[in-house]
TORKESE-111100 format. One record per atom (N, C-alpha, C, O, CB): x, y, z negated. Coordinates in steps of 0.1 Angstrom, whole numbers, plus 5000, padded with zeros to 4 digits. Each point is the difference from the previous one (the first is absolute). Glycine has a CB too. Layout:
% residues N
XYZ...
***
This chain:
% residues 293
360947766945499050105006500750095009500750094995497949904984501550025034500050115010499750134997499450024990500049835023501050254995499450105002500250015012500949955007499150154975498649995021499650045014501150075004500850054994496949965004502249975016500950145012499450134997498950024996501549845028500750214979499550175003499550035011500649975010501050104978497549995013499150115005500350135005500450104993498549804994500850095024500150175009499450054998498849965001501750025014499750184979498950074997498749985006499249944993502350185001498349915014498950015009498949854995498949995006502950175016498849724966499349905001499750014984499249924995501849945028499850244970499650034987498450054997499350075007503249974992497049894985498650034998500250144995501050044995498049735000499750315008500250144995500650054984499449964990498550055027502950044982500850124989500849904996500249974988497950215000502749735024500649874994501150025006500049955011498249884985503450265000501449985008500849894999500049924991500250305007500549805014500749925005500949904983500049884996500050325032500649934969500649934988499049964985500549964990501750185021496549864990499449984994499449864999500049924991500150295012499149795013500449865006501249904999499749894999499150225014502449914987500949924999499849964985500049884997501650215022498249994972499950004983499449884999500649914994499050335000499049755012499349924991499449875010498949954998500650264984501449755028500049885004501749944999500749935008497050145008502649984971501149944998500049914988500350034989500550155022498749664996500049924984500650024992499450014989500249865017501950164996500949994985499950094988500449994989501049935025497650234994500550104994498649964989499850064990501950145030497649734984498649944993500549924990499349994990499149995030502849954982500349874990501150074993500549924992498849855023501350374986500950044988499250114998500850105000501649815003496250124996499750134994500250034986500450114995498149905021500949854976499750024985501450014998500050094991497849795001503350095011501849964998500650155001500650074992499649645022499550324998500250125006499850124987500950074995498249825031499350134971499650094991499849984986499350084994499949975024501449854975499750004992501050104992501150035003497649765004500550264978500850094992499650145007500750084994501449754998496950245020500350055003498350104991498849974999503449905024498650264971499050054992498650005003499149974993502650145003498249955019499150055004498749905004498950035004502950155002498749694991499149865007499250024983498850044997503349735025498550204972499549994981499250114999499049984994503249924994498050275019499250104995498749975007498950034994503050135002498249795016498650015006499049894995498850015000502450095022499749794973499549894998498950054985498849985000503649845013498250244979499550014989499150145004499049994993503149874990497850255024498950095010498849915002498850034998503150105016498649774991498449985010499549924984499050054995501549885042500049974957499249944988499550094994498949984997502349875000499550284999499550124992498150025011498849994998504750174992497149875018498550025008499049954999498950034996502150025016499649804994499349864996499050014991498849975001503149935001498850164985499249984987499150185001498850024997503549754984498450305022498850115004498449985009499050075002503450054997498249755007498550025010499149904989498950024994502150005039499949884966499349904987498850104991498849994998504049854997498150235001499150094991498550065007498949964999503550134989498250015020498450035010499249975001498950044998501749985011499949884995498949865005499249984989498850034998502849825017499450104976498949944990499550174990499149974993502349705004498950465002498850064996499150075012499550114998501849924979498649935032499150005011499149905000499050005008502450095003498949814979499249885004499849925009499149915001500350194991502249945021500049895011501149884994501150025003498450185019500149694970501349935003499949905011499249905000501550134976500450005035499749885010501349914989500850024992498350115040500249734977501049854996501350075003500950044992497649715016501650265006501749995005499850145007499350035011501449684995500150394985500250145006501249945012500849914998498650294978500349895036500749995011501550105003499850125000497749815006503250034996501250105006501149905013500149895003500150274967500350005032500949945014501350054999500450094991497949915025502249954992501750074996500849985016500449895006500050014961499550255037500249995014501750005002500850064994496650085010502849805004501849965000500349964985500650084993500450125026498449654976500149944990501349894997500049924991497550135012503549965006501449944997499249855000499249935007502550284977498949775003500449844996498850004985500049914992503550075017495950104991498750004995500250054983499449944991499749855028501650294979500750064985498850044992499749974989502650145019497049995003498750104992499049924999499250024991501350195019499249664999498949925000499749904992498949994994501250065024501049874979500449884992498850054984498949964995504649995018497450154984499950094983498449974999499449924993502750345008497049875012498549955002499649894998499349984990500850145024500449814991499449855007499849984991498850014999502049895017499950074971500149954986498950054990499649934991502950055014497250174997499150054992498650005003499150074994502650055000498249775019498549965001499750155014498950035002500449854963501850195044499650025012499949975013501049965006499550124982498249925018500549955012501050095011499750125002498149744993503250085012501250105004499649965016499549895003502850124974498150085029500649965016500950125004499750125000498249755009503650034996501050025005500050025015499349935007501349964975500550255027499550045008502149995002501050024993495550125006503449825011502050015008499349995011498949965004503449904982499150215022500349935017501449905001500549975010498450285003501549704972501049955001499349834998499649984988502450265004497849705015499749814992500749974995499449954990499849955022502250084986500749964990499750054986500249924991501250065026498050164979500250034989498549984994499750004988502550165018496849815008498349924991500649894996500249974988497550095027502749844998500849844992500650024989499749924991500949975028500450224976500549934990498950054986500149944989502750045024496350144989498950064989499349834996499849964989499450375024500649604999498849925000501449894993499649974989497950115036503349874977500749964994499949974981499749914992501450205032499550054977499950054983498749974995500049934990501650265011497349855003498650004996499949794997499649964989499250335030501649634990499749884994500949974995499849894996498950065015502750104986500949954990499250004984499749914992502650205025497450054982499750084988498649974995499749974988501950215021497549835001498250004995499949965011499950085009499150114975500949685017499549955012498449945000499449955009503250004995496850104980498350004998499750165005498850015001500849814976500950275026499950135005500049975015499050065005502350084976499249805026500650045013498349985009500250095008503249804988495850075007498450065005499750164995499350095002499749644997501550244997499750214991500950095007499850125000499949824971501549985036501050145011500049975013500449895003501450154983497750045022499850015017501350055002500250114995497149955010503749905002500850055006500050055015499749905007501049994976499550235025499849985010500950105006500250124997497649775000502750025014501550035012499250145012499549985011501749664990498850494992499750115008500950154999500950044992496849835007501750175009500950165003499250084993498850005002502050005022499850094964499850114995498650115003499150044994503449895005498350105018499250075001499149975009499850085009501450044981498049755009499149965006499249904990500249884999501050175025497950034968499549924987498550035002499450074992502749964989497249935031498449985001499449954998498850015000501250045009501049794985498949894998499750064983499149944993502049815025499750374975499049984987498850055001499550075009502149944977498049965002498150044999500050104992500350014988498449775013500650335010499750134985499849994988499149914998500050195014501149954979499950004986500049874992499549984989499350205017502049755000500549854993501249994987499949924990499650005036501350174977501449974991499650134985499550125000502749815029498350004962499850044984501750085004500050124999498049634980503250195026501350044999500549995010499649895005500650084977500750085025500850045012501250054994500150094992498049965023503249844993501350124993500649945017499749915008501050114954500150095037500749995011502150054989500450114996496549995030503949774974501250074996500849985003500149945011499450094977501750005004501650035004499650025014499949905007501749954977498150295022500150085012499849915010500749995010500850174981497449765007499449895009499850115010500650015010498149784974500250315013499750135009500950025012499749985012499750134966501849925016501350065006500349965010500250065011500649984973499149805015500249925013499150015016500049975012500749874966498750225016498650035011500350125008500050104993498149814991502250105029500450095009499350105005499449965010501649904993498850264994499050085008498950054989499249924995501249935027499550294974499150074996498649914999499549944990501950275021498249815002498449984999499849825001498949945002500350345012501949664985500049884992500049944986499649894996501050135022500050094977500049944988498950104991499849954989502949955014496550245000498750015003499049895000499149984991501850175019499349795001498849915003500349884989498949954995500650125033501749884967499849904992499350034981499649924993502649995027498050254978499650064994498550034997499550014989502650045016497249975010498750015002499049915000498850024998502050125011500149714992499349854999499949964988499149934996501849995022500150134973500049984986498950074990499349954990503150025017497750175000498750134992498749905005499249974991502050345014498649635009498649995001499649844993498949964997501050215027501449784973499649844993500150014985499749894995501449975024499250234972499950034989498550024993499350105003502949995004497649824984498750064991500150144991501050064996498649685001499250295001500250144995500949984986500850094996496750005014502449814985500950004984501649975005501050024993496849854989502450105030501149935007501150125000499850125001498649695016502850144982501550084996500749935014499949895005500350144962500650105036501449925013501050094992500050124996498949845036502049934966501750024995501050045010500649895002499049924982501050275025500950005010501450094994499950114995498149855024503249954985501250044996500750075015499749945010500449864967500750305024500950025007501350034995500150034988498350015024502649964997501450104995499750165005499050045006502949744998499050284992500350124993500850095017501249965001499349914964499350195041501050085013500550134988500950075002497549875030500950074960500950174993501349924996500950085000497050114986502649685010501349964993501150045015501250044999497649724978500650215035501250005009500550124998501050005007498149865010500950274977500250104996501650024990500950085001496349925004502749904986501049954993500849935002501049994992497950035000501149915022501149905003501150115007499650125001498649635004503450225001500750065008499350035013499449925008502449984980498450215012499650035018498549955003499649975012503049974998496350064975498950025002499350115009499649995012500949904969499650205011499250165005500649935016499149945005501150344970500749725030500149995011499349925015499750035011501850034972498549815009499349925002498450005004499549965011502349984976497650125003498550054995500250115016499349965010500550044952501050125038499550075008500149955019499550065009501150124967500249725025500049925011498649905003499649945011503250084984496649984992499149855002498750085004499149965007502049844973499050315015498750105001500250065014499050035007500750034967501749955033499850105015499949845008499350015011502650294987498549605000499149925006498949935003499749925009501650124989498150024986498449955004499750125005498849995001500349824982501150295019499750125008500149935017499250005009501950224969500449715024499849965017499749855002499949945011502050244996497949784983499749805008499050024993499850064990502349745014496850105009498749984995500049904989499450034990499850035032501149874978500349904995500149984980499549924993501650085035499850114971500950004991499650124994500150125003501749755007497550044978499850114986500450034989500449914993498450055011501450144992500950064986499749934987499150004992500750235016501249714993500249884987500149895002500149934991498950174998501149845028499949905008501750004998500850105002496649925016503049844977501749934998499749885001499249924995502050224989500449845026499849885006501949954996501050065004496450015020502649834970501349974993500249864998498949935000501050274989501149735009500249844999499549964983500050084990502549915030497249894981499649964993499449854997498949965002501250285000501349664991499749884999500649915011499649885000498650214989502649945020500849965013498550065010499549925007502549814985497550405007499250015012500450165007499850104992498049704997502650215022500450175002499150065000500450114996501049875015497350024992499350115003498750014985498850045003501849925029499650024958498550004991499650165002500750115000499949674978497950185022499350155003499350014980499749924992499250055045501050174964499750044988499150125001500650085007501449824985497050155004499650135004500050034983499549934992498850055035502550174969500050004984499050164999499950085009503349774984496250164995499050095002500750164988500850004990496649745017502150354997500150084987498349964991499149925003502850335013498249824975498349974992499150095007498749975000502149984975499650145029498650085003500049925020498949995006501450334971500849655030498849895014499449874988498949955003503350065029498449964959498549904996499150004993499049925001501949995002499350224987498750055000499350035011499049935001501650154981499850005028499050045014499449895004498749995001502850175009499249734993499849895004499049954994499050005007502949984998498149984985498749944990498850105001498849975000502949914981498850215018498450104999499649975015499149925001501550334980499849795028499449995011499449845007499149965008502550284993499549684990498749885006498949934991499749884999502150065018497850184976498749964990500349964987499249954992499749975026502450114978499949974982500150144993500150115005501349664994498550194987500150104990500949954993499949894995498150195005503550034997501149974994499550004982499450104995502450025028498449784971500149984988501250064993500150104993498749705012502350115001501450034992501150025008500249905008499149964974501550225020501250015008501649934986500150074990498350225031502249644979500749944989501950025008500649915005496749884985503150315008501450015005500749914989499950014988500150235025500949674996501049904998501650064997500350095008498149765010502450144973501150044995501049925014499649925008499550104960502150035033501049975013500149855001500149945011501450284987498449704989499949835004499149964999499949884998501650074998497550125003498549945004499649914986499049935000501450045030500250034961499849914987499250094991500049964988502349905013497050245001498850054991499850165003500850055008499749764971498450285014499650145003501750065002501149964997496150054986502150135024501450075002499750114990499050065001501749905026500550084959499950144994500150055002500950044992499149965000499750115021500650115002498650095004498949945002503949965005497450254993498950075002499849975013500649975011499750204973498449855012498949985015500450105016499849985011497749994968503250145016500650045016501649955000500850045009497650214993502149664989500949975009499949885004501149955001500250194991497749795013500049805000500049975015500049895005498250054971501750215033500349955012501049985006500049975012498650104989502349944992501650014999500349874995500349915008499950354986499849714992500149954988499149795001500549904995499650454992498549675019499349884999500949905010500150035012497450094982503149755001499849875012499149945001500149874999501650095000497150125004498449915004499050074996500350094993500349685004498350215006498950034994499149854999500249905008500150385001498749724982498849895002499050154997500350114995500649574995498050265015498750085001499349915001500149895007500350315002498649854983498649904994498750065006500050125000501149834974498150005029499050075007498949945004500249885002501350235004496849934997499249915002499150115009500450115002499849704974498450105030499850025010498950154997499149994991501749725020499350414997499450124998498349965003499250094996503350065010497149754999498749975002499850105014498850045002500449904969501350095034500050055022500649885006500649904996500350395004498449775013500649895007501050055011499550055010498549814985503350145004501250095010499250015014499249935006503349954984498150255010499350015019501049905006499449935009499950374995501549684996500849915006499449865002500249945011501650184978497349835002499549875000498450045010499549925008501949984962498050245027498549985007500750035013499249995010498750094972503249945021499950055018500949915007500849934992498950345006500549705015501049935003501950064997500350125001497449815017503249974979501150094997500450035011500149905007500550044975500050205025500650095005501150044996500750065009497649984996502249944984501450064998501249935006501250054998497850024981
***
């Protein structure tokens, strides 16, 4: 399997960098992901999150009296299909969303290794984050977006808008799972505080370049882009493109379960957050007007 050439910015899809692009037209990095990650805490915490949910909406449903056949969920920057597979199996119908093809081929792979009587029940499909119009309002029972799938997405009012596609395709009983990393830990590292106060006077002068925006090697690639959040831009974030925060859940420094420490010190102290959340029943001004930002 190939991967594509790189791209000049100027030919990149929107909230999509350069080293982001290189990421995920890189077959190999598609064919050693599970190799790559495995043992890694934080894949197992989320995995066993969204089932927990899973079985929260299960409930709803049925003392609402809606049981559909095949509750619906998506899993936006779905890898090699970890979070979907689990679904598939408990009788969900799933669709998978990458801009990487290698890593749908190999989901679609696993799906007919494993339950290949499942595999009509998973839509996979080869798109950009933050350009998700083909969903249908109020279609999805679950939405997770993880391991800082988010992050990868360039630009404020891009990863907004992938936020605001999600609020308006959510049923009212419907939950979105989203994980990020943690910018209060850069604080802790050598020559953090330093760091921190350089990254902030230049999102003060490049347009471009926003506070918490890191760009570092990763995997033989020089440039991976990362945008890392504190909790309160994703709380902001979520409230403003039409959800209602359920749960904010700070992550301990290896991401392998809750963090114990008091609630004012976790901006310091959390490596991640997940936040749980469903749709406020508005519809973002962002979505009724044309975007301008």
């Amino acid at each position: 399997m190939s991967s594509e050439p790189s791209r000049p910015s100027w030919q990149l899809p929107p909230g999509v960098s350069k080293g982001a692009w290189d990421y995920v037209t890189q077959a190999h990095i598609a064919g050693q992901y599970d190799e790559f990650h495995r043992g890694h805490p934080l894949l197992e915490l989320d995995r066993q999150l969204v089932l927990d949910t899973a079985d929260a909406i299960e409930s709803d449903l049925a003392r609402g009296g809606a049981t559909p056949d095949f509750p619906i969920a998506i899993d936006l920057g779905c890898g090699t299909g970890r979070t979907l597979l689990p679904l598939l199996d408990r009788g969900w119908r799933t669709i998978g969303v990458d801009l990487s093809p290698a890593m749908l081929q190999e989901t679609a792979r696993k799906c007919d290794l494993e339950q290949p009587q499942n595999r009509s029940s998973m839509a996979l499909v080869h798109g950009n984050l933050a350009q998700l119009d083909f969903l249908t309002d109020h279609s999805l029972h679950l939405a997770t977006c993880l391991y800082s799938s988010i992050g990868m997405v360039q630009g404020r009012k891009h990863r907004c808008r992938v936020f605001e596609h999600v609020a308006r395709a959510l049923r009212p009983e419907g939950r979105f799972i989203v994980h990020v990393h943690n910018r209060g830990i850069w604080i802790r590292d050598p020559g953090g505080l330093l760091r921190m106060v350089r990254d902030r006077v230049r999102s003060l002068t490049d347009p471009v370049w926003e506070f918490g925006d890191r760009v570092y090697a990763y995997r033989g690639l020089p440039s991976m882009f990362l945008h890392i959040y504190s909790e309160q831009e994703l709380r902001n974030d979520l409230i403003r493109s039409g959800f209602r925060i359920e749960r904010v859940l700070p992550l301990n420094i290896t991401s392998s379960g809750p963090l114990n420490f008091p609630w004012w010190l976790r901006s310091f102290r959390a490596g991640g957050f997940f936040a749980i959340a469903s749709h406020d029943q508005r519809v973002p001004k962002a979505l009724e007007q044309p975007d301008r930002r």
